[in-house]
N, C-alpha and C positions, 0 to 999 in steps of 0.2 A: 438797731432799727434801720429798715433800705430807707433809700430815697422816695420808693411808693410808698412807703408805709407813713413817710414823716409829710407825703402832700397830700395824703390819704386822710390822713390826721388834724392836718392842718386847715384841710378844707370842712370838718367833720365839726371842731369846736370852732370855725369863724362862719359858718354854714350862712345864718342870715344876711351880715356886712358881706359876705363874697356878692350872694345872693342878691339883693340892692345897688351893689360896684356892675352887676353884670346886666340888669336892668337896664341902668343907667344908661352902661356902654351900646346897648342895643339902640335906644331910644336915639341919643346924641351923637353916638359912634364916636366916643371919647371914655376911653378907661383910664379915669385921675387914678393918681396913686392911693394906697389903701392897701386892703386885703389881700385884694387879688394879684395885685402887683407884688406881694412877698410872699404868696404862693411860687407865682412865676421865677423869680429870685429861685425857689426850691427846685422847682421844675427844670430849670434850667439846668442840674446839677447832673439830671439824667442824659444832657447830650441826645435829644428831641429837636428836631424840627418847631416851630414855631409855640416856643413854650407860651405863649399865653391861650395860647389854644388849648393846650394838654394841661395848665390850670382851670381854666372855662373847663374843660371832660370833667377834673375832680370836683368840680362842684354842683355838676351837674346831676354825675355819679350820685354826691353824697345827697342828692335834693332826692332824686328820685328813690335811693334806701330807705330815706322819710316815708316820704308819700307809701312806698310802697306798705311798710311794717304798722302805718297807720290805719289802714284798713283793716287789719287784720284783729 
């Protein structure tokens, strides 16, 4: 499994707790540790530019596969 596939994954089965973590972070402009924070840990592994940010994309990604497949 790549590294996208494992924060792909990762953000996929903690979808809600990221979901809530990044809420948060919006609100207060403070991301505590959590979810999103051992996303990033993963993210990092890809050698990216500001991995909390390309963890914040996979969960965004995974919100919007929801939303999306739920209409349907």
């Amino acid at each position: 499994m790549s590294i996208q596939q494992k924060a792909k994954a990762f953000a996929e089965q903690n979808l809600a707790q990221c979901s809530r973590e990044i809420v948060e972070w919006r609100r207060t402009g403070i991301l505590r540790d959590g979810k999103v924070r051992e996303l990033e840990v993963i993210v990092e592994a890809m050698g990216l530019d500001d991995s909390t940010r390309q963890a914040e994309g996979f969960v965004i990604q995974a919100a919007l596969e929801v939303a999306a497949k739920s209409d349907q």
